[in-house]
C-alpha angles and dihedrals in degrees: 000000000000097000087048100058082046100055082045095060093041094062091041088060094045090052086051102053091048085058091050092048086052104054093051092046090052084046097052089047084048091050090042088051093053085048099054086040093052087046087051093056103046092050092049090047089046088051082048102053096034084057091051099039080057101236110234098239108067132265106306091017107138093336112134101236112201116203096204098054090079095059100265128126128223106284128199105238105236089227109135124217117221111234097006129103125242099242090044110122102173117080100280130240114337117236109294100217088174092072080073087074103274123145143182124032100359100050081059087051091051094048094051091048089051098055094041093056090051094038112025120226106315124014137328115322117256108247 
């Protein structure tokens, strides 16, 4: 009967604690929160006054423009890349100086910078 009670209380205080956990946890994202907010808000102000107080160096000159503060998400740019694959991440082929009529040794080492340059040093790059 002893132990019980024990083992009772034990896991009353263990409820309790994780009561206690969550609710500090839920205060410091609340405080978090405030702080990004209040960051938010000076730098807007900042941008604000900087625009009345007409800023010397024109009118983008030097100001941070977000492109998701007007609402729009990160878009691909449809630009296509001529000779390099569309899941290719690395920088593509190298310049292929051969294609100008050379042969011989150097046509070899052209063809090994450019794959190294589209594919690194050994093998395709894990995505």
């Amino acid at each position: 009967e002893k132990r019980s009670i024990e083992e009772a209380e034990e896991r009353r205080k263990a409820r309790e604690s994780k009561k206690l956990a969550k609710e500090v946890q839920a205060q410091k994202q609340k405080e978090r929160n405030a702080q990004k907010k209040a960051a938010i808000e000076t730098v807007k102000n900042w941008r604000k006054q900087r625009k009345q107080s007409g800023f010397a160096g024109g009118e983008k000159d030097g100001e941070l423009d977000m492109p998701f503060e007007d609402g729009k998400v990160f878009e691909r740019s449809n630009k296509k890349r001529p000779g390099v694959s569309p899941g290719d991440r690395s920088g593509g082929k190298g310049r292929q100086p051969w294609k100008k009529g050379k042969n011989g040794p150097e046509k070899k080492k052209f063809k090994r910078e450019s794959r190294d340059s589209k594919f690194g040093f050994g093998g395709r790059k894990g995505l």
